[in-house]
C-alpha positions as CSV (number, residue, x, y, z in Angstrom):
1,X,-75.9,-40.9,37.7
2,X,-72.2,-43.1,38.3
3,X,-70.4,-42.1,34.9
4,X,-66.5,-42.2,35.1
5,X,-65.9,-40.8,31.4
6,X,-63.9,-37.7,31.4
7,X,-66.3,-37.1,28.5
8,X,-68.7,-37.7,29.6
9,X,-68.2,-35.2,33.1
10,X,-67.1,-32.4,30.6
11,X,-70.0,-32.6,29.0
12,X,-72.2,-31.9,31.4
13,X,-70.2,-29.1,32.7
14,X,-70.3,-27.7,29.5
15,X,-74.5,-28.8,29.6
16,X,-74.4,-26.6,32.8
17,X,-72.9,-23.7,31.0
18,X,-75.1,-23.7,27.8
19,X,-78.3,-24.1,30.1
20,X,-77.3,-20.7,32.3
21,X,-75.4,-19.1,29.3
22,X,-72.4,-18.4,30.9
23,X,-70.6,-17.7,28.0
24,X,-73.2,-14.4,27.6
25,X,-73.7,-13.6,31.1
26,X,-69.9,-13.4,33.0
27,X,-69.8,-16.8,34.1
28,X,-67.3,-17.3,31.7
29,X,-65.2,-14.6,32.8
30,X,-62.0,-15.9,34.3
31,X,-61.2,-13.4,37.1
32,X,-64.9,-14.3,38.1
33,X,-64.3,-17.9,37.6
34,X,-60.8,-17.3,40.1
35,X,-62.8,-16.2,42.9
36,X,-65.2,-18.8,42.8
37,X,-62.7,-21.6,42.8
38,X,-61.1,-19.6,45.9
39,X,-64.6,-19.7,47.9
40,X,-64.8,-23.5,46.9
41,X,-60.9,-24.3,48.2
42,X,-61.8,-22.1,51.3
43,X,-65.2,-24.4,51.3
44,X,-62.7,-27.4,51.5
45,X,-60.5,-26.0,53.8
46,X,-62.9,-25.6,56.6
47,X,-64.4,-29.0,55.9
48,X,-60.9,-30.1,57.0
49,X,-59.9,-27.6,59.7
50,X,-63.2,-27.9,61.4
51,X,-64.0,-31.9,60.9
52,X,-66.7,-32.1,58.8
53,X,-68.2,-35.1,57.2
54,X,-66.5,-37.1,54.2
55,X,-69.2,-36.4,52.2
56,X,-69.3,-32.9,52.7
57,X,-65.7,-32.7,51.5
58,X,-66.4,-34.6,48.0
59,X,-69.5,-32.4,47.9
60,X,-66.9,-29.0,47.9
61,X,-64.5,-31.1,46.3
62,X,-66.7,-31.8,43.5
63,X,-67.8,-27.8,43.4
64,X,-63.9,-27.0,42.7
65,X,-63.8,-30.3,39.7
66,X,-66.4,-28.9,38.3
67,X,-65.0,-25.2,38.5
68,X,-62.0,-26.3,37.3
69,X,-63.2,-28.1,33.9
70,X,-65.8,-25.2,33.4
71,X,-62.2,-22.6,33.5
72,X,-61.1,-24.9,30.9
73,X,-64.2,-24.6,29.0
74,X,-64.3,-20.9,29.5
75,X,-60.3,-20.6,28.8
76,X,-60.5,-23.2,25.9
77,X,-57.8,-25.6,26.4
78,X,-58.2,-29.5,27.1
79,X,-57.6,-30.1,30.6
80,X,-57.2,-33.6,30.2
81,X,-54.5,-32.7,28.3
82,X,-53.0,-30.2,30.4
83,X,-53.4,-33.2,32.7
84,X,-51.4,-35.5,32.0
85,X,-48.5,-33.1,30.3
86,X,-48.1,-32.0,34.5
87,X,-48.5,-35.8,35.5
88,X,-45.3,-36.8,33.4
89,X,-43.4,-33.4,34.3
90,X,-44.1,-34.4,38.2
91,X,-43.6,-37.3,38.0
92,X,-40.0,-36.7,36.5
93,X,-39.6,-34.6,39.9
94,X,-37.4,-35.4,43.2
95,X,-39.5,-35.2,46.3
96,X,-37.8,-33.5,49.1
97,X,-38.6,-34.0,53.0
98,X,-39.5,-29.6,54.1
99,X,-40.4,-29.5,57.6
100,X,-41.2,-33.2,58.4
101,X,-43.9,-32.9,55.1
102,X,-42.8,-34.1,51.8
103,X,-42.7,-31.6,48.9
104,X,-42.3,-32.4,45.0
105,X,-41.5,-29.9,43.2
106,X,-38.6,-28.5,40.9
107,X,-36.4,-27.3,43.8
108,X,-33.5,-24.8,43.5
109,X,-30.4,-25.6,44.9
């Protein structure tokens, strides 16, 4: 299945979560759901540290999406929401050059 609608994605997440009732079974539980996105990020971190295939990485990659819209299921807030209020705040951001790596961020001076 190719579907690009936001929608469309969350709905299947939340599909995923109704068919393994999560919501009655801790995998709704947000300290739970922490960990797991911190297994999948080190997932993605060796794919990069130890040069693993492309596809690999969008496979762990895709774990952590997925993760992440299920939290906002789980949490109940609208992550495409939440979205796009931290696009516009970074993007209002200076970028800053931190040890020949560039950094955006709201930097104290």
């Amino acid at each position: 299945m190719n579907t690009d609608s936001y929608a469309q994605m969350l709905a299947a997440v939340q599909a995923f979560h109704v068919k393994h009732d999560f919501k009655n079974t801790g995998g709704e539980e947000l300290v739970y759901r922490v960990a797991l996105m911190s297994e999948e990020l080190g997932e993605i971190s060796a794919c990069v540290s130890k040069g693993k295939p492309t596809e690999l990485l969008a496979e762990e990659c895709a774990d952590l999406m997925i993760l992440l819209m299920g939290t906002a299921i789980a949490a109940d807030f609208d992550l495409r929401e939440a979205f796009w209020n931290k696009m516009d705040a970074l993007m209002k951001r200076k970028s800053k050059m931190i040890d020949g790596r560039i950094r955006v961020s709201e930097f104290r001076e």
